[in-house]
C-alpha positions as CSV (number, residue, x, y, z in Angstrom):
1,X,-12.7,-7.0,-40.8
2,X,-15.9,-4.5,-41.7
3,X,-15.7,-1.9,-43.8
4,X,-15.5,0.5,-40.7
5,X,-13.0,-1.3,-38.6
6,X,-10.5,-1.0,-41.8
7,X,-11.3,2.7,-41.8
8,X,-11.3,3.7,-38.4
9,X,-7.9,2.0,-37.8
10,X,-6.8,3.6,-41.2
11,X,-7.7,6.5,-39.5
12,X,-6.0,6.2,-35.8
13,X,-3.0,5.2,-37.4
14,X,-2.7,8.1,-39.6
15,X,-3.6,10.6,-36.7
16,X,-2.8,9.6,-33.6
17,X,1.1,9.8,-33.7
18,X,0.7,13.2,-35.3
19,X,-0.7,14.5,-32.6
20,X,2.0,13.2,-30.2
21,X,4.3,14.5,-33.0
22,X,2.9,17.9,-32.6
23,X,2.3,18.4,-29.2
24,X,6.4,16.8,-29.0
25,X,7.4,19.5,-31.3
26,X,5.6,22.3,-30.4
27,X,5.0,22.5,-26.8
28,X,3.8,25.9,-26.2
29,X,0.8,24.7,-27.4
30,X,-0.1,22.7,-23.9
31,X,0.4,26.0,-22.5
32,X,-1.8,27.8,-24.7
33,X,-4.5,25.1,-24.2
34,X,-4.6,26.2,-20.1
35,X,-5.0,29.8,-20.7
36,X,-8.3,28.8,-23.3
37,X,-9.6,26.6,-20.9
38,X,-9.4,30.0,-18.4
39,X,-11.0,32.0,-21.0
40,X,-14.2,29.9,-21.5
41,X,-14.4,28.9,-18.1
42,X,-14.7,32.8,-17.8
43,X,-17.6,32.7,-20.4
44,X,-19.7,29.5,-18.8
45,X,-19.7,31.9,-15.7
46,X,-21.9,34.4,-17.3
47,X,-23.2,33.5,-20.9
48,X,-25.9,35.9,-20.5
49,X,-23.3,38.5,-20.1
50,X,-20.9,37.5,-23.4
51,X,-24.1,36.6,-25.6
52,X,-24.9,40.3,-25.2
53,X,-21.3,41.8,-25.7
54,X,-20.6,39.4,-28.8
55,X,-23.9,40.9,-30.2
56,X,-23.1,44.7,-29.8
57,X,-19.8,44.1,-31.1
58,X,-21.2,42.5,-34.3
59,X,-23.1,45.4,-34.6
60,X,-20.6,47.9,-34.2
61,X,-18.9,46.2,-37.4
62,X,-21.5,46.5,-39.5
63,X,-23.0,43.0,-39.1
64,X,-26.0,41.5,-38.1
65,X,-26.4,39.4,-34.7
66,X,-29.3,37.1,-33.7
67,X,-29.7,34.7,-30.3
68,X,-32.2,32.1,-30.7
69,X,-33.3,29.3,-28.3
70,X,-34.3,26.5,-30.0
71,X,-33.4,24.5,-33.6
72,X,-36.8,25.6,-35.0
73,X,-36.0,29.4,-33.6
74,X,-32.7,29.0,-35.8
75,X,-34.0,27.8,-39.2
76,X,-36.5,30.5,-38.9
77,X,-34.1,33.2,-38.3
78,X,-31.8,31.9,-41.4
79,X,-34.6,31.4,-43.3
80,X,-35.4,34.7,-43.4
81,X,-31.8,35.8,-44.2
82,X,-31.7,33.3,-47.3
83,X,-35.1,33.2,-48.7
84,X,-35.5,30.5,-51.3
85,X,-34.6,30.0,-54.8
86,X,-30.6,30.5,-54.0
87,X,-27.6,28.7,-54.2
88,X,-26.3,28.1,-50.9
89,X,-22.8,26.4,-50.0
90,X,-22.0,25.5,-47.0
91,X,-18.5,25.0,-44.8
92,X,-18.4,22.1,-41.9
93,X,-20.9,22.8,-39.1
94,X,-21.8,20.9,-36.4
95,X,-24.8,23.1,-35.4
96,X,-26.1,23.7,-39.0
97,X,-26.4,19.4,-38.7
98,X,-27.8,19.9,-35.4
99,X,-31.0,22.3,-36.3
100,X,-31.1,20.5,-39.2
101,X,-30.4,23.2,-41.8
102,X,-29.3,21.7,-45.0
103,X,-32.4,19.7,-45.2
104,X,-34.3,22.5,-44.0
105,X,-33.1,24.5,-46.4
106,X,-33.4,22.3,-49.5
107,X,-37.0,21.9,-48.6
108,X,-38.3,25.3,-49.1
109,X,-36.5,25.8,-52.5
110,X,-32.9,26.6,-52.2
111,X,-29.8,24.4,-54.0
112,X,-27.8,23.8,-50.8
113,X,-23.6,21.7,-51.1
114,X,-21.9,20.9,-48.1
115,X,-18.6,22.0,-49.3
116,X,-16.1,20.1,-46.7
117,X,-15.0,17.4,-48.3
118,X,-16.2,14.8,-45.4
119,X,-19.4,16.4,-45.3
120,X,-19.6,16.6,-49.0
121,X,-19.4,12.6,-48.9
122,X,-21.6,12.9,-46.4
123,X,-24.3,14.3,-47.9
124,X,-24.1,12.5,-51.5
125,X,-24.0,9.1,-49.8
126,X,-27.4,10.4,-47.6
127,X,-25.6,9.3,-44.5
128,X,-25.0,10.6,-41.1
129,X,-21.3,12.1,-39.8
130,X,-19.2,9.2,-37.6
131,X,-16.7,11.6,-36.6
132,X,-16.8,15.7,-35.5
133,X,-13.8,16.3,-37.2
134,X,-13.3,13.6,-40.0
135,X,-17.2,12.8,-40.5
136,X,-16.8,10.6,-43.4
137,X,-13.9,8.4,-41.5
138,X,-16.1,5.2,-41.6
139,X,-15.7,5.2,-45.2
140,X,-13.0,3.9,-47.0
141,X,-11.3,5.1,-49.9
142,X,-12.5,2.4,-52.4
143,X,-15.8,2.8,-51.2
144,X,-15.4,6.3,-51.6
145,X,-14.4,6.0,-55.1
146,X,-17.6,4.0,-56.3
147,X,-19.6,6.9,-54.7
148,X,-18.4,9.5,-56.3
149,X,-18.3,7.6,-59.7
150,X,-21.7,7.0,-59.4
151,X,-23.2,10.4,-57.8
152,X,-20.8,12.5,-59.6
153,X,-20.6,10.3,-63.0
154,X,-17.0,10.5,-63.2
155,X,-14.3,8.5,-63.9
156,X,-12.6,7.6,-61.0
157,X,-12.4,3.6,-59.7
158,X,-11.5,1.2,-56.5
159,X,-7.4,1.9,-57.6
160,X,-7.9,5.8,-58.2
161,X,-5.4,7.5,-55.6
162,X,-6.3,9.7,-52.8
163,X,-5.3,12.7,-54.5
164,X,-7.3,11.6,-58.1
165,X,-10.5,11.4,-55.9
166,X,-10.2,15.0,-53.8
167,X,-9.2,16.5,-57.8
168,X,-12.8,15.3,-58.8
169,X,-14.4,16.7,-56.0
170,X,-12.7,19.9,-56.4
171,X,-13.9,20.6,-60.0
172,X,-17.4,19.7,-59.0
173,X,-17.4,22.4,-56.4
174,X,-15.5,24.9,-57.9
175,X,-18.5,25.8,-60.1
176,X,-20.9,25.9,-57.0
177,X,-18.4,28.3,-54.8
178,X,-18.8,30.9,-58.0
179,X,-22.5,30.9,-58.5
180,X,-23.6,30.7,-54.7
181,X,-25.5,33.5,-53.1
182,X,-25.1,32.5,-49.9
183,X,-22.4,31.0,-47.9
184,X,-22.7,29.7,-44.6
185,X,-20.2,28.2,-42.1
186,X,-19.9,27.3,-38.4
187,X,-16.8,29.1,-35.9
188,X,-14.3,27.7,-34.0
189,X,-14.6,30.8,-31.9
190,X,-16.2,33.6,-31.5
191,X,-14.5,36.9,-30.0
192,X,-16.9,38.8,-27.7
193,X,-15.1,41.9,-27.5
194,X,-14.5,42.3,-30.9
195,X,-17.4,40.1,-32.9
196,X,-14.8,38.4,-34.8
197,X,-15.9,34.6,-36.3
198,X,-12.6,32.9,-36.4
199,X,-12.6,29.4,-38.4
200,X,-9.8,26.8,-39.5
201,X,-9.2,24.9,-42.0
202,X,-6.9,22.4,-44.3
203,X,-9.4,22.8,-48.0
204,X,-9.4,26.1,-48.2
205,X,-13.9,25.6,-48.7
206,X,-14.3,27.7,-45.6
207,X,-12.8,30.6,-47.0
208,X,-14.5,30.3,-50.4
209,X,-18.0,30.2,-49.2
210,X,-17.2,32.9,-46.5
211,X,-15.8,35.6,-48.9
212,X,-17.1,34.4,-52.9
213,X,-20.9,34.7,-51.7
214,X,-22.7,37.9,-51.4
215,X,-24.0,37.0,-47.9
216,X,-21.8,35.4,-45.4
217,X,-23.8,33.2,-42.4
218,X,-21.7,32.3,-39.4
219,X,-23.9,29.5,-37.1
220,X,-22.1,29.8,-33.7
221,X,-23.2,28.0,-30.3
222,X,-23.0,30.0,-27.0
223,X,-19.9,27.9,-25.9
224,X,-17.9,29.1,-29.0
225,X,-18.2,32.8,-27.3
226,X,-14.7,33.7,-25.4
227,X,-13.4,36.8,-24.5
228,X,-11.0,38.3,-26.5
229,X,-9.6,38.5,-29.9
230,X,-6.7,36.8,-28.7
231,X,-8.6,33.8,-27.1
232,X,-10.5,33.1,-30.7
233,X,-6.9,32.7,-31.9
234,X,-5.8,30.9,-29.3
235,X,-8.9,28.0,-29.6
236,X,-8.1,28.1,-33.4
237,X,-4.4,27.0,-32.6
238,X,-5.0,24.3,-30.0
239,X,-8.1,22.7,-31.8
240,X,-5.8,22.4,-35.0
241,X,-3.0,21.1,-33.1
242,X,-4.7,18.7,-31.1
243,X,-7.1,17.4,-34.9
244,X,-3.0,16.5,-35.3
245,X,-3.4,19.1,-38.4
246,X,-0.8,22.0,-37.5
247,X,0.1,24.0,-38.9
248,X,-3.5,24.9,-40.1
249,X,-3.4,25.4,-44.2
250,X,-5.9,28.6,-43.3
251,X,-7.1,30.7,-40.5
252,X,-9.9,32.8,-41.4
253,X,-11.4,35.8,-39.5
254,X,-14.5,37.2,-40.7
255,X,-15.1,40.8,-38.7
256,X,-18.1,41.9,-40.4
257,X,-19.2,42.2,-44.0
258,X,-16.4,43.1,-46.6
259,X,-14.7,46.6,-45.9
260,X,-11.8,49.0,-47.5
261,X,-10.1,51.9,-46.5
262,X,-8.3,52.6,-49.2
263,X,-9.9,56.1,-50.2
264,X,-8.6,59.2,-47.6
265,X,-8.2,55.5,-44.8
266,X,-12.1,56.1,-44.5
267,X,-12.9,52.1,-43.8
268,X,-16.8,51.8,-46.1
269,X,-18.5,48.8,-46.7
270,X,-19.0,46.9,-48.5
271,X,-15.5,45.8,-50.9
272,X,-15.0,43.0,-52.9
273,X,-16.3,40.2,-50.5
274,X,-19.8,39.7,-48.9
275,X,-22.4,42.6,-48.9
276,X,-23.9,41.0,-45.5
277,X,-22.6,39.3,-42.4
278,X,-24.9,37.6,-40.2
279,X,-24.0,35.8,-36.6
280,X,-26.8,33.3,-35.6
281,X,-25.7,32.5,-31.5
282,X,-27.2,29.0,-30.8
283,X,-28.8,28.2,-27.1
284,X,-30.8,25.0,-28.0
285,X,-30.0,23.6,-23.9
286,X,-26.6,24.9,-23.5
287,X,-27.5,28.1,-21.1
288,X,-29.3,25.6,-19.0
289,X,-26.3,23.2,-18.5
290,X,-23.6,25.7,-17.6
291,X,-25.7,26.3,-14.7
292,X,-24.4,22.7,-13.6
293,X,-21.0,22.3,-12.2
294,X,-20.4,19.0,-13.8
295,X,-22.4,19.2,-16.7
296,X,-20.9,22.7,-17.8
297,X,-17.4,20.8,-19.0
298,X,-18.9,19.8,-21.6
299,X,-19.2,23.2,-23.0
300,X,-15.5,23.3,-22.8
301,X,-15.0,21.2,-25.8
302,X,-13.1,22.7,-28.8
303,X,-14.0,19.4,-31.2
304,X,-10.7,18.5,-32.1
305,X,-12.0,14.6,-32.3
306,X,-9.1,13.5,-30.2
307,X,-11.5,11.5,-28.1
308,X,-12.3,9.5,-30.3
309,X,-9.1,7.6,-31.2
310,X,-8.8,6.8,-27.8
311,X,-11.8,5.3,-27.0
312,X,-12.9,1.7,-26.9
313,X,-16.3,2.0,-27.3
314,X,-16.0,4.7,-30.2
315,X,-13.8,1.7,-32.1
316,X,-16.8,-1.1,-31.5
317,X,-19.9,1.6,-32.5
318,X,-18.1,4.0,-34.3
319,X,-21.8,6.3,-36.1
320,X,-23.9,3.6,-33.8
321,X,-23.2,5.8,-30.6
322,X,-24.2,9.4,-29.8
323,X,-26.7,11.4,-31.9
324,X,-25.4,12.8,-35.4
325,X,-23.7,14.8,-35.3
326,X,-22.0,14.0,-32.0
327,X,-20.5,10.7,-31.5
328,X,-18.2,9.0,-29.6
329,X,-17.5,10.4,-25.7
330,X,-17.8,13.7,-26.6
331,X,-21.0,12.9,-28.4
332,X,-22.1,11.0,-25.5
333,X,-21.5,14.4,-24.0
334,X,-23.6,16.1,-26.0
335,X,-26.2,14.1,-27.0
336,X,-27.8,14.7,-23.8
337,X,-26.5,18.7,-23.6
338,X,-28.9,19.8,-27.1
339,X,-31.1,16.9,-27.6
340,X,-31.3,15.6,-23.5
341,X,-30.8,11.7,-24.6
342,X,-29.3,9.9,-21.7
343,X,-28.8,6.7,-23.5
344,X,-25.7,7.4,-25.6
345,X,-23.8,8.1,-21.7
346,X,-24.7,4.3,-20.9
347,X,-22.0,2.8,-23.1
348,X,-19.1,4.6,-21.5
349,X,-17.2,2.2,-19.9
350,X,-15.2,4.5,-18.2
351,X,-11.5,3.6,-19.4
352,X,-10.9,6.9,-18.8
353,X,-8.4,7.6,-21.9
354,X,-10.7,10.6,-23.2
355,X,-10.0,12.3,-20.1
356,X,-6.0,12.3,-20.4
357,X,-5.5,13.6,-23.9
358,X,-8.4,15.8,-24.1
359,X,-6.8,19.4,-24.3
360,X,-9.4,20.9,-22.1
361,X,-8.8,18.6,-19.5
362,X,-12.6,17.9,-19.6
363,X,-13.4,15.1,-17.0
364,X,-15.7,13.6,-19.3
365,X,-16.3,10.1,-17.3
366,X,-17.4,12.3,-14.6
367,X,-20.2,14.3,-17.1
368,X,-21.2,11.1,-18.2
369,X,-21.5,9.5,-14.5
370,X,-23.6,12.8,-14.2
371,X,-26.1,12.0,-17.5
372,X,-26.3,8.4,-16.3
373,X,-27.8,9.6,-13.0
374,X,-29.9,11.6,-14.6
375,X,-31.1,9.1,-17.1
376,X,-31.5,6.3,-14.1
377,X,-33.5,8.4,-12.2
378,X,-31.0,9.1,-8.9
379,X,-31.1,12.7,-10.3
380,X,-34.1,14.6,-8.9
381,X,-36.5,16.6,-11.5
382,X,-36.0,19.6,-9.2
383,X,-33.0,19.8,-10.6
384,X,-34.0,21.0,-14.1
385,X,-33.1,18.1,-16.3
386,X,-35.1,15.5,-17.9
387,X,-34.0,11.8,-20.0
388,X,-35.4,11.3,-23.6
């Protein structure tokens, strides 16, 4: 077997009967999983509407909010915020890979880490993510022990354990959380009504680079937006469940820079934590697509990975399919929702399974039916789309 079949079965085997576990043991999370599928179906009807609410509610908590349309509109914006000459650390994001932000940020001057351990690997191997949730899955722990031997220069080998290797990483990265002036991280969700970033996590990374650093970036795209408070919690819960890691090890809210009331219960800013909170909201072709009845599901996905495991094609082309950082049928999905390649939709061979255990009950066969038409041709240029 290749090195990736080893790891992605290592991989299914480990996770796919915890989520079944889970979702056995605690079932109010199917029901919590309906009402969030409401609540952003409620947000794809408007974006326009919640873009501007999410902003004036950052505001109002002492934050900074930006919308921008494009990758290159995003790394200017950020830019700006960081500068160059920092330390920067960075928590998992699939839209900082998506405009392309480590690199960009490296190359005008700034020491960047990827502090998720995946990404982490990621990054020292030079190699693009095979999995939105696990992106290092295609490697497997031996291999993963020469690489960090020989990036890190430790002594680790082939027989170190599981929990030897995470140790090294750990004191590596320690140092880096301390000294960083900027931390940056994606969202799970987004509360409009309150401009609350809500993230989850197992490391305990996210919550380090969003509280040690004196400025604290949040990169969000417009489908991470949902109504309430309550509904950021909610998508937290049933994207952890359903990554078949539940309960989370951290769920972190980040409601504008650092604050205390503890003097006369006056609330002042800043306190111990981050001087500056910035919210970057992320278009880059989503807007456009919610305008499409079939193509909008795809904004409905909370990127527990769950696709994946399922799917037959994903186990064949693992990295091979989709554009990094979206693989497999979800990244077949969105491929073609921020970069408008068609080509990643032809592999689907429809088996369907992606559709019966995504939580959002996304009819993905039918969004990629959809992209195929539109990458064939059948799908008219009057109707706003175009193939790559």
């Amino acid at each position: 077997m290749s090195e990736w079949e080893i790891a992605v079965n290592r991989a299914i085997n480990n996770n796919v009967p915890k989520v079944f576990q889970i979702l056995n043991k605690y079932p109010y999370i199917l029901e919590l999983a309906k009402k969030l599928r409401e609540a952003k179906l409620q947000v794809l009807s408007n974006p326009e509407k919640y873009i501007e609410e999410t902003i004036n509610s950052v505001k109002r908590i002492g934050g900074n909010a930006y919308f921008v349309r494009d990758a290159n509109e995003a790394r200017e914006v950020i830019s700006k915020i960081v500068g160059s000459g920092k330390k920067v650390v960075m928590g998992k994001s699939m839209v900082a890979y998506e405009i392309g932000l480590r690199k960009h940020l490296q190359s005008i001057g700034n020491e960047v880490w990827e502090t998720d351990l995946g990404e982490f690997l990621i990054q020292l191997a030079d190699e693009p993510p095979s999995h939105i949730l696990a992106p290092a899955v295609h490697m497997t722990k031996e291999r993963i022990a020469k690489l960090i031997r020989e990036k890190l220069h430790v002594d680790v080998d082939v027989n170190s354990s599981h929990e030897e290797l995470v140790a090294k990483v750990r004191e590596f990265l320690r140092e880096k959380f301390v000294k960083a002036d900027v931390g940056i991280t994606g969202a799970n969700a987004v509360a409009a009504d309150t401009g609350s970033v809500i993230l989850v996590e197992n490391e305990g990374n996210i919550r380090m680079s969003s509280v040690l650093p004196t400025v604290h970036i949040a990169v969000a795209g417009v489908e991470k937006i949902v109504p309430t408070f309550y509904d950021a919690l909610t998508e937290a819960t049933v994207q952890a469940a359903f990554a078949g890691l539940y309960p989370p090890t951290y769920i972190n809210v980040s409601s504008g820079p650092s604050s205390t009331g503890d003097i006369e219960m006056k609330r002042v800013s800043p306190a111990h934590g981050p001087k500056e909170f910035h919210l970057v909201i992320v278009d880059n072709g989503r807007i456009q697509i919610s305008k499409d009845e079939i193509l909008k599901e795809t904004l409905l996905c909370i990127r527990c990975g769950r696709c994946h495991m399922h799917c037959p094609v994903y186990r064949v082309e693992g990295v091979d399919w989709g554009d990094p950082p979206y693989t497999g049928p979800m990244g077949a999905m969105w491929s073609y929702a921020v970069y408008r390649d068609t080509k990643p939709a032809m592999y689907c061979m429809h088996s369907g399974n992606c559709k019966e255990v995504c939580p959002m009950k996304i009819n993905i066969p039918r969004v990629l039916e959809r992209i195929k038409a539109i990458g064939n041709g059948s799908v008219r240029d009057g109707d706003g789309y175009r193939k790559k």
